[in-house]
N, C-alpha and C positions, 0 to 999 in steps of 0.2 A: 667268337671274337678272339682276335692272337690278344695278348698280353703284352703290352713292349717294355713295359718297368715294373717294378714295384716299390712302394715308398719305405726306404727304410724306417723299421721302427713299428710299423702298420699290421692293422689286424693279417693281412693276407701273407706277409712277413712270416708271422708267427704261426700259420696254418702250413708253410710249404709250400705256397703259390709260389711259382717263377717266371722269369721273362722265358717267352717261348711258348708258356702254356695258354691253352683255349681254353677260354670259358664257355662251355656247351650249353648250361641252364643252369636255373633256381629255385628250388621248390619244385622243380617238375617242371617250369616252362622255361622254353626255350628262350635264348637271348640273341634277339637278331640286331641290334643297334644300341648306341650308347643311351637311346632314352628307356627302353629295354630296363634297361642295367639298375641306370638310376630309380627305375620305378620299383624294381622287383627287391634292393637293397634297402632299401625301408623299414623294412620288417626285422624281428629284434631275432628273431629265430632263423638262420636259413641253411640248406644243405644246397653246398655247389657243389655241381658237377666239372670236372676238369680235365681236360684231355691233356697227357703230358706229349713233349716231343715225338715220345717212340710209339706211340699210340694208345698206351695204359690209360686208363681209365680210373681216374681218383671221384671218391665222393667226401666231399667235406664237410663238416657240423660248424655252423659257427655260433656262437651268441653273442650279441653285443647291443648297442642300444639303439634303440628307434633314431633311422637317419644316419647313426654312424655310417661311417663313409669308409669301406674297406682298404683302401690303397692302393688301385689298381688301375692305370692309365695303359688303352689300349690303342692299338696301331689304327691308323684309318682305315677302317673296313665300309665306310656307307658311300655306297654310288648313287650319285646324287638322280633323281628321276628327271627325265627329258619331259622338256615342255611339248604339251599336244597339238597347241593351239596353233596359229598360223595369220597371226596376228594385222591387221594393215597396215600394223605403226609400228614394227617392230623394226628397231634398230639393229640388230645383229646383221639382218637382214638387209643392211643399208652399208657394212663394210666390205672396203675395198680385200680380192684378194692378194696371196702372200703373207698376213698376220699371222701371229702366233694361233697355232691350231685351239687354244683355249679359249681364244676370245670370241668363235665361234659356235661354241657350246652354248645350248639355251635349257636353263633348270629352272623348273617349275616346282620347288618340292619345301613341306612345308616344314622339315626338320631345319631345314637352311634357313626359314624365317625366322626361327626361335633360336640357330645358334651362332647366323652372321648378319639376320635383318632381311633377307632379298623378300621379295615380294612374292605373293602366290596369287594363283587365277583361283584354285580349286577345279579343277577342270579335270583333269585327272586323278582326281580324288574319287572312292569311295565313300559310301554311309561308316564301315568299319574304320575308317581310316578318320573320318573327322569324328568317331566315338573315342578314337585310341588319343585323340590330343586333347579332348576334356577330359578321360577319364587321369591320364597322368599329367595333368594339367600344364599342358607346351602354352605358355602364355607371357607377353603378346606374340600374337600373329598378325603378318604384316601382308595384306590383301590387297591386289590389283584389281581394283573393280571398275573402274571407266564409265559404265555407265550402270542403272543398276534395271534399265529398259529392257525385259528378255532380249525382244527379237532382235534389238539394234545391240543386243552383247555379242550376239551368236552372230550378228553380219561383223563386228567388228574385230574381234577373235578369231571368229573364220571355223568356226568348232560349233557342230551342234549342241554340243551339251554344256555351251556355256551358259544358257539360260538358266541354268539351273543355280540362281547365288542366292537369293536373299533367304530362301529357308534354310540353306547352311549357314552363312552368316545368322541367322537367326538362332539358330542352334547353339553355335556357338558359344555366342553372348549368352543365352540363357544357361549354359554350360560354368558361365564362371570365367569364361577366355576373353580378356582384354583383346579388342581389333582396332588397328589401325589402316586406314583404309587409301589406296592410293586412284587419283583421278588421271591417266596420261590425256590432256584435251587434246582434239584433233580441231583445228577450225571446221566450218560448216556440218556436223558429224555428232558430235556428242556436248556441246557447249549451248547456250543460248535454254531454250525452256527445258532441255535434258538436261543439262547439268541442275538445273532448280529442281526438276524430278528426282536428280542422283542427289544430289545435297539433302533433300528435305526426308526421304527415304533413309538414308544414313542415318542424319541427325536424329530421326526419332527414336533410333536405338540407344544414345545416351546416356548415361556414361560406359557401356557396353563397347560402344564404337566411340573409343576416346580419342581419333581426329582424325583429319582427314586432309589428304594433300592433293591441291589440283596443279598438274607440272604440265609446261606446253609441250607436246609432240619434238621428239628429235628428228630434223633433220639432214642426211648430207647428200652431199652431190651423188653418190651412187644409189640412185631410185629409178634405173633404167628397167623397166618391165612390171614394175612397183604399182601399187597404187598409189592412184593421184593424188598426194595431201597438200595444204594451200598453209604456209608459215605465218604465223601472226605479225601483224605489222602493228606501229602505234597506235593506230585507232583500233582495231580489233583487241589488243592487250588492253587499252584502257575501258573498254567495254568490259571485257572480264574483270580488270581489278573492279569497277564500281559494283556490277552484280557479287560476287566473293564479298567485298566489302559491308554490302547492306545485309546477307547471310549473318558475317559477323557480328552485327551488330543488333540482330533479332537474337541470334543465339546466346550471344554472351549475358542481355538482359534475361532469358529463358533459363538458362541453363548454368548463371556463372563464368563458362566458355564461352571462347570463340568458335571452337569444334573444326573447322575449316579454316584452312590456310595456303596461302598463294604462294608460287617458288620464287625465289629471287628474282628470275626472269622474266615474271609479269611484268613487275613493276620496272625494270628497267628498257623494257619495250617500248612501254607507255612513256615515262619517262616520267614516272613518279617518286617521288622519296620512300627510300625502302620505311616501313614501319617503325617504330622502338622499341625498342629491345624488349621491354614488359609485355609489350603485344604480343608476342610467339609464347606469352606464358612458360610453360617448362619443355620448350622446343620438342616437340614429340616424334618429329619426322625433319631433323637437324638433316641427316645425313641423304634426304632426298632432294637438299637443296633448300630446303624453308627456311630461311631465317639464316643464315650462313654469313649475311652482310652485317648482321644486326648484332650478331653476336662478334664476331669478329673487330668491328669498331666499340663494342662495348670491352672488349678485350685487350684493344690497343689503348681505349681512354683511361683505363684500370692506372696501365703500367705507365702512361704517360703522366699521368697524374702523381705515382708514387715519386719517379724521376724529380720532377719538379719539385716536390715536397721535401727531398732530400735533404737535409742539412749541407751547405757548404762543406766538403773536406769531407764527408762520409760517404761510404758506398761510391767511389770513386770508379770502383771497374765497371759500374753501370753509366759514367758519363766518359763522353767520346772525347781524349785527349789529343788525337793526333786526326790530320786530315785525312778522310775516307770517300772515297767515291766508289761506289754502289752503283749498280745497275739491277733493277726489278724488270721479272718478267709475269706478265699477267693476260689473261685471256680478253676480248675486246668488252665483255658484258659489265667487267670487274674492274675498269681501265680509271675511270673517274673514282673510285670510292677511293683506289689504289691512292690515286694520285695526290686524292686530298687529304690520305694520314701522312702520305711521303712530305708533303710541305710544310706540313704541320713541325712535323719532325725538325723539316731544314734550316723553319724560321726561327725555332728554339736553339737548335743547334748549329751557327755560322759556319763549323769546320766539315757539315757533312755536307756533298755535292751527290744529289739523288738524281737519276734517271730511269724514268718508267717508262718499260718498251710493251705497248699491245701490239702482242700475236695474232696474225691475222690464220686462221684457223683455213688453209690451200689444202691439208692432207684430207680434211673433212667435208670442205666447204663453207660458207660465208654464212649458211644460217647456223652455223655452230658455232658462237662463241663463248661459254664456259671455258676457263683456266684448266678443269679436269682433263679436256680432250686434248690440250695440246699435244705435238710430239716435238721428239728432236730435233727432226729434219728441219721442221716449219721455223721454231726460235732460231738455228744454227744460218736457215737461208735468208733468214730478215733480219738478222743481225751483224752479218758477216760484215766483217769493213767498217762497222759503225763504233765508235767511240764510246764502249759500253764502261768503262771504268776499271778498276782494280779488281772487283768482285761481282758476280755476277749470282742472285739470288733466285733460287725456282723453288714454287710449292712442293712439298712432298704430294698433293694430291695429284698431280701431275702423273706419279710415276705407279708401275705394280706396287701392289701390297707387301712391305720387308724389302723390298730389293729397289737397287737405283736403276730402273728399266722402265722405258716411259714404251705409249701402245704401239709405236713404230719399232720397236724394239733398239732404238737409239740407246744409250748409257748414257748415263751421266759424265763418267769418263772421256766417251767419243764426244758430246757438245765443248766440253771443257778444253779438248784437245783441239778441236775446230777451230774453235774461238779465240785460243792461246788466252783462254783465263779464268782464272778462279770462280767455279762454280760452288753454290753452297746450296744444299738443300734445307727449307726451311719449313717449319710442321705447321699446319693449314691453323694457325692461331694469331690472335692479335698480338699479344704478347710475344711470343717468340719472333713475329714478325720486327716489336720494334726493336729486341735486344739483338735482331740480323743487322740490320741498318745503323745503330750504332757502335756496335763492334765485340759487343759482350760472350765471352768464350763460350757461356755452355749450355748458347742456342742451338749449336751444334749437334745433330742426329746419325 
């Protein structure tokens, strides 16, 4: 593994480590990745081996104390492992081409569970491979299981050897590895008495399998040659919210928990009121959508609330002095919760003029409406002409990660320009949401 810094001040400072040098092994084994590293550094005693630029060969003594952390941040060397499987529901598989060539990439691998969240089948896992993650304990790990039915995994994966999960998952858990478990539902397919098989099956592993998310299938217009998936409509969503629900509510008596948890997107199928915020407990699966409404309007009521409590004449820069008119952009699923903090807002505040625009999601198609999937093109050609305001407000979750680059490769720049108006990106929070809307400087990202 190259070396790309070293922290000034730090054990590896004071041994001779430099940028440029490889680290070869520890103790005699070799270091193929940064969990590698972190596991073999542990020990209070180590001799590294070091390969310098010109090809010398160093070997190092060091002592230091159990856990010390050498000071050595290394260049990305881990390629990520390709997913095996061949999924029926896989969305990747459902985008249009000409995208950026990354967004075609499908990883399966279970280092990325543990250092960005993504989901793993285990499907292409070995026995040594799920030994090396309890033995340095990579935990949580965040598992795509669908159903937990062998033969209806292996027809739904499309992989023989995906039947093989619950004695790794079992493994696992008795490992000491915290799982979180992901459901994608397919209508007619894996829902109905399977999902009560996959729930019940789960659940029994407790607190082992500490939750578990059931999200509906994506899907867009490009399923030409695909197989046949059938999108949830209200009555089939509300059928799923009341089964999930009655789970909840056996488990949480049993267990404390609720264990299982619905996406935002159930409930707005059905046309249910999202839950309260206490309900998603310590949101364990935020980021695959669970809870996202819940917390978001707990977030905006936080800061609405401090507003109001203000003292007259204090904290002035957090109330809006001058007329503002705003324009929101928001995905069609998100359009009503949108709309009803924006009013909220507007009835307190007489000098703000709020207009909230749903996106009608043309690039993806109509059964995708999540805010995430928007792009450029789509807001720039449903807005054009329209009297959007002074300032024009879009989520950060909208765009890639660090950069202002949404999935059509539009900029933030290019809509702004289009539009002749002030765009402002605003970070996927209640709070920050309300300090967008009434003008406070350092909403700003």
């Amino acid at each position: 593994m190259v070396i790309q810094s070293i922290i000034p001040g730090s054990i590896a400072e004071e041994a001779g480590i430099e940028q440029g040098d490889a680290l070869i092994s520890i103790n005699g084994q070799k270091v193929n990745d940064i969990f590698d590293y972190r596991f073999f550094i542990t020990n209070e005693d180590l001799l590294l081996e070091i390969k310098k630029p010109d090809g010398e060969i160093w070997e190092i003594e060091i002592e230091k104390d159990e856990y010390e952390d050498l000071g050595i941040e290394f260049e990305s060397s881990m390629d990520p492992k390709n997913c095996t499987n061949n999924c029926v529901f896989c969305f990747i598989d459902q985008l249009p081409k000409g995208m950026r060539e990354t967004l075609y990439f499908k990883d399966d691998d279970s280092r990325l569970s543990f250092l960005m969240g993504n989901y793993v089948t285990l499907t292409n896992m070995k026995d040594d491979d799920i030994d090396r993650i309890i033995r340095y304990h990579m935990s949580p790990i965040n598992i795509s299981v669908h159903t937990t039915n062998p033969d209806l995994r292996v027809a739904m994966l499309r992989n023989r050897f995906a039947g093989n999960l619950m004695g790794r998952i079992k493994k696992l858990v008795d490992g000491g590895i915290t799982v979180n478990c992901q459901i994608v539902l397919c209508r007619d397919i894996n829902d109905g008495t399977e999902l009560d098989r996959t729930i019940a099956d789960l659940a029994d592993m407790y607190p082992g399998i500490n939750s578990i998310s059931v999200v509906p299938v994506g899907i867009t217009k490009y399923r030409g040659g695909l197989y046949p998936l059938k999108p949830y409509d209200r009555e089939s969503a509300k059928q799923v919210v009341s089964q999930v629900e009655a789970w909840q509510k056996r488990l949480l008596q049993k267990n404390g928990s609720r264990v299982v948890y619905l996406a935002d997107e159930f409930y707005i199928m059905a046309g249910i009121g999202i839950p309260d915020y206490e309900e998603y407990e310590d949101f364990p699966q935020i980021e695959n959508g669970v809870g996202l409404i819940a917390q978001f309007r707990h977030e905006f009521d936080e800061r609405f609330e401090e507003l109001k409590s203000s003292p007259e004449g204090e904290n002035t820069s957090s109330i809006p002095q001058v007329q503002r008119n705003v324009g929101i952009v928001t995905g069609v699923s998100a359009y009503g919760h949108i709309s009803e903090m924006a009013g909220i807002l507007a009835e307190e505040y007489k000098n703000l003029n709020i207009k909230v625009f749903d996106i009608k999601n043309e690039f993806f198609g109509e059964n995708v409406t999540v805010t995430g999937l928007l792009t450029g093109r789509d807001i720039v050609s449903q807005l054009s002409g329209k009297d959007i305001g002074d300032e024009l407000l879009i989520c950060r979750c909208t765009l890639k990660a660090g950069e202002d680059v949404f999935l059509d490769d539009y900029t933030v720049a290019m809509v702004q320009d289009k539009l002749g108006v002030k765009v402002t990106v605003v970070e996927n929070n209640g709070r920050d949401f309300v300090d967008a809307i009434i003008g406070v400087k350092d909403h700003i990202y």
